[in-house]
C-alpha positions as CSV (number, residue, x, y, z in Angstrom):
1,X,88.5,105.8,109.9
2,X,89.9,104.7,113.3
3,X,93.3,104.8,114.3
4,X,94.1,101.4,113.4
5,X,92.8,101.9,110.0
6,X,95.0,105.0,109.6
7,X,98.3,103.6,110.6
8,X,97.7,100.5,108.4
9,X,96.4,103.2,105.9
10,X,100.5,105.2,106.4
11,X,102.4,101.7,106.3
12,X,100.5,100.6,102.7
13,X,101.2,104.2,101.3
14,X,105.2,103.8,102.2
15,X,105.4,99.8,101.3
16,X,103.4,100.3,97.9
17,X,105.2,103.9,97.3
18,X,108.2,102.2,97.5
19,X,107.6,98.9,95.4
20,X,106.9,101.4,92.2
21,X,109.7,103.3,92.9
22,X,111.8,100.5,92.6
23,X,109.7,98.5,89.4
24,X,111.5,98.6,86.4
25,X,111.4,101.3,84.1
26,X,108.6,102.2,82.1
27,X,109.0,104.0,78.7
28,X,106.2,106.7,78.6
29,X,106.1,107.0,74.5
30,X,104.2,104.6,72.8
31,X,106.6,102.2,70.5
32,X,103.9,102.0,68.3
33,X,102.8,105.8,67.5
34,X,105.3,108.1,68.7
35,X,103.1,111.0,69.5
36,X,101.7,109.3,72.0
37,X,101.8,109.3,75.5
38,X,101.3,105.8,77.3
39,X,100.1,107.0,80.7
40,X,98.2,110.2,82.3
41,X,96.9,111.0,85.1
42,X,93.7,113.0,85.6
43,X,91.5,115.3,87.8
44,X,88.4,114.8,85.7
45,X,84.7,114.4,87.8
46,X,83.7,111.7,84.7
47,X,86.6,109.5,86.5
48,X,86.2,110.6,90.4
49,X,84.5,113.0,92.5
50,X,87.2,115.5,94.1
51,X,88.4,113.9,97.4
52,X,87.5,110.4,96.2
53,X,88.5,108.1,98.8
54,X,92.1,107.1,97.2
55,X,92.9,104.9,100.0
56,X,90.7,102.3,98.6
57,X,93.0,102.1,95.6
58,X,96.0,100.9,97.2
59,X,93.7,97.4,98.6
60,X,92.5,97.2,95.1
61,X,96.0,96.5,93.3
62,X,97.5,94.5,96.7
63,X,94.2,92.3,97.5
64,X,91.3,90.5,96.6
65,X,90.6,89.2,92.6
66,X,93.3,90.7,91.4
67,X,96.0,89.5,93.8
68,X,94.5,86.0,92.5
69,X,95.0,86.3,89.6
70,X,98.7,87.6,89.6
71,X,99.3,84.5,91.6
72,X,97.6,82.4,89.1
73,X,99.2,83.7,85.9
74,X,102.4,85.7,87.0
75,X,104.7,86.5,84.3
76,X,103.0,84.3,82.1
77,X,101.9,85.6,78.9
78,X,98.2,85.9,78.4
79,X,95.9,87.0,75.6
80,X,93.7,89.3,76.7
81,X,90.5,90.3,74.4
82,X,87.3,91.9,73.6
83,X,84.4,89.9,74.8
84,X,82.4,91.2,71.9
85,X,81.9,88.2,69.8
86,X,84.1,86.8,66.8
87,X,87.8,86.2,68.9
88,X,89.6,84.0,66.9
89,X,93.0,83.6,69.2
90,X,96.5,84.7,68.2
91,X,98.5,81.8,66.8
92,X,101.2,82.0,69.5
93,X,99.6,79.5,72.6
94,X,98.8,81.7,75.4
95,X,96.4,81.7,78.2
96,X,93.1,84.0,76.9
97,X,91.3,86.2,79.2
98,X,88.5,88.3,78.0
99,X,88.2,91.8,79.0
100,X,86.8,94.6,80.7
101,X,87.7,93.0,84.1
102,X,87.2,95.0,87.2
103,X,88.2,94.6,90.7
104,X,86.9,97.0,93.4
105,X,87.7,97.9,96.9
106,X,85.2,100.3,98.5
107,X,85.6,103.9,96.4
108,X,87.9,102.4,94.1
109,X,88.3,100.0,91.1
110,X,90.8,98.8,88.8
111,X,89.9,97.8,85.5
112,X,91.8,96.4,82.6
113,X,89.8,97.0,79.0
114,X,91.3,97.1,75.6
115,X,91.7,100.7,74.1
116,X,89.4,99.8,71.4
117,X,86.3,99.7,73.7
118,X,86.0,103.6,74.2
119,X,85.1,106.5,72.2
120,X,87.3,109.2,71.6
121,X,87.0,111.8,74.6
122,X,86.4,108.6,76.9
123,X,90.4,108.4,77.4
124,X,92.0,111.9,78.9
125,X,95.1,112.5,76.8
126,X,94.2,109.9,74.7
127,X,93.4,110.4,71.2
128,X,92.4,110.4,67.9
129,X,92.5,107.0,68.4
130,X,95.1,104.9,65.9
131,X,93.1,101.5,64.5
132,X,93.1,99.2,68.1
133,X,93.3,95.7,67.6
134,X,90.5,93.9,69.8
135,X,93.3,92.1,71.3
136,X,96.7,92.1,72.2
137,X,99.2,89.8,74.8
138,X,100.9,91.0,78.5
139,X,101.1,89.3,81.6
140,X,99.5,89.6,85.2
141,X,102.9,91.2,85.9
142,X,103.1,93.9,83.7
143,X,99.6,94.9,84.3
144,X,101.0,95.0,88.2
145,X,104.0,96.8,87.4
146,X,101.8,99.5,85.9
147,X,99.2,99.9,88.3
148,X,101.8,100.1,90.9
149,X,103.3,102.8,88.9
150,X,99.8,105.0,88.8
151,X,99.4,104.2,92.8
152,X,102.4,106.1,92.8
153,X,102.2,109.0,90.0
154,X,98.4,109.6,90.2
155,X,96.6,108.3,93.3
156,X,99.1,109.4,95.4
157,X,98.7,113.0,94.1
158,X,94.9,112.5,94.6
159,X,94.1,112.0,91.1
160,X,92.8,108.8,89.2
161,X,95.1,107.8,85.8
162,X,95.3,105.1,83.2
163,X,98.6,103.2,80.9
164,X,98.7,101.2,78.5
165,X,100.1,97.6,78.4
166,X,100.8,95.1,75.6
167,X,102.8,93.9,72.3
168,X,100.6,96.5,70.7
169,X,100.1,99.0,73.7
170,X,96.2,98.1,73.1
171,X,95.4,97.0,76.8
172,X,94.2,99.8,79.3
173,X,95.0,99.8,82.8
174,X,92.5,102.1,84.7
175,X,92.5,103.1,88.1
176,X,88.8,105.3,88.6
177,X,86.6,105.9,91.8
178,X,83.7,103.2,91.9
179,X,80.8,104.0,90.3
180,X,81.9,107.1,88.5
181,X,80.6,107.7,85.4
182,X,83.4,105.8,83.5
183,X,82.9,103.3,85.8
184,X,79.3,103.0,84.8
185,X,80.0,102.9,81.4
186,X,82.1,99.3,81.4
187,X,80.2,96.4,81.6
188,X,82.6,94.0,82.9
189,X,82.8,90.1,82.6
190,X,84.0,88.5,85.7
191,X,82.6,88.4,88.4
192,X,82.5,91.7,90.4
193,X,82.5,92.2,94.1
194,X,83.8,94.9,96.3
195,X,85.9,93.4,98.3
196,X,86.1,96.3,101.1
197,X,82.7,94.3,102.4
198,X,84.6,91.4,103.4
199,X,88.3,92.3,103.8
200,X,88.0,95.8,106.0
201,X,86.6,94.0,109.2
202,X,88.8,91.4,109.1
203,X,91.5,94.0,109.2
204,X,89.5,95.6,112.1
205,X,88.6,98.8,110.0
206,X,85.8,100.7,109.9
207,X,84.9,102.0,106.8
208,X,84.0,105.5,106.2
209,X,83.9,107.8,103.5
């Protein structure tokens, strides 16, 4: 990267570092199953390719689709659920969103997927999988609280990592390297585009892997 790229690289990693440090506590046992741990971080290759460029993560979270949409929705709650036919909404009036969603900068993409859409083995540190409900209700906010939270446990330690979000901790907040093989593996229903391709030269970067 140039020079530019890699200061504005150093200022993200201390602004974002410092926004999860200060987000509000996050209980890491599951309310729901006590044996269970709500977030993890991992090395594995099915996620990223060692070295993966983590960068990328940090403009993922802060820009493009996503930052839309936490300006949309905010703390409002939302029903998020499985675009697998046969939703019938909760009774409480919420906005619905139907998931896997994904929003990619160059290497790296953030997805949010209910639980019940993987296989056991799919999830590292995750499993036997308890009966997931195909749906559950957070906020735009929450799911930004977390993911600022794995910017700051996982990809900052060069590793990828997921949590859990929801009434019934059965939404999945992934952070994983672009086309890895768990990237490959969820189809997702909006509209996809990496938004490196549009954002890094306006930034006057010069991308590289």
């Amino acid at each position: 990267m140039t020079s530019s790229c890699s200061l504005l690289s150093a200022i993200l990693f201390a602004t974002f570092a410092a926004i999860a440090t200060c987000a509000p506590a996050i209980s890491l046992v599951s309310p729901t199953n006590n044996t269970v741990t709500i977030y993890q971080c991992t090395d594995s290759q099915k996620w990223a390719a060692p070295n993966f460029r983590r960068g990328d993560c940090y403009y993922a979270v802060a820009t493009g689709a996503f930052a839309d949409e936490l300006a949309d929705f905010g703390a409002d709650e939302v029903e998020f659920y499985s675009d697998d036919g046969g939703h019938i909404p909760l009774p409480e009036a919420h906005d619905l969103q139907a998931v896997p969603r994904k929003y990619t900068f160059g290497r790296c993409t953030m997805t949010i997927a209910m639980l019940h859409n993987f296989k056991t083995g799919d999830i590292p540190g995750f499993g036997p999988f308890r009966p997931l409900p195909d749906r559950d209700v957070s906020s735009y906010q929450q799911i930004s609280t977390v993911a600022y939270f794995l910017l700051n446990r996982c990809i900052d330690i060069g590793q990828t990592g997921w949590f859990t979000v929801g009434k019934r901790d059965a939404i999945g907040v992934f952070l994983w390297e672009t086309d890895s093989d768990i990237d490959k593996s969820i189809q997702a229903v909006n509209a996809v585009t990496n938004t490196s391709a549009t954002l890094l030269p306006l930034l006057g970067i010069v991308a590289t892997e």
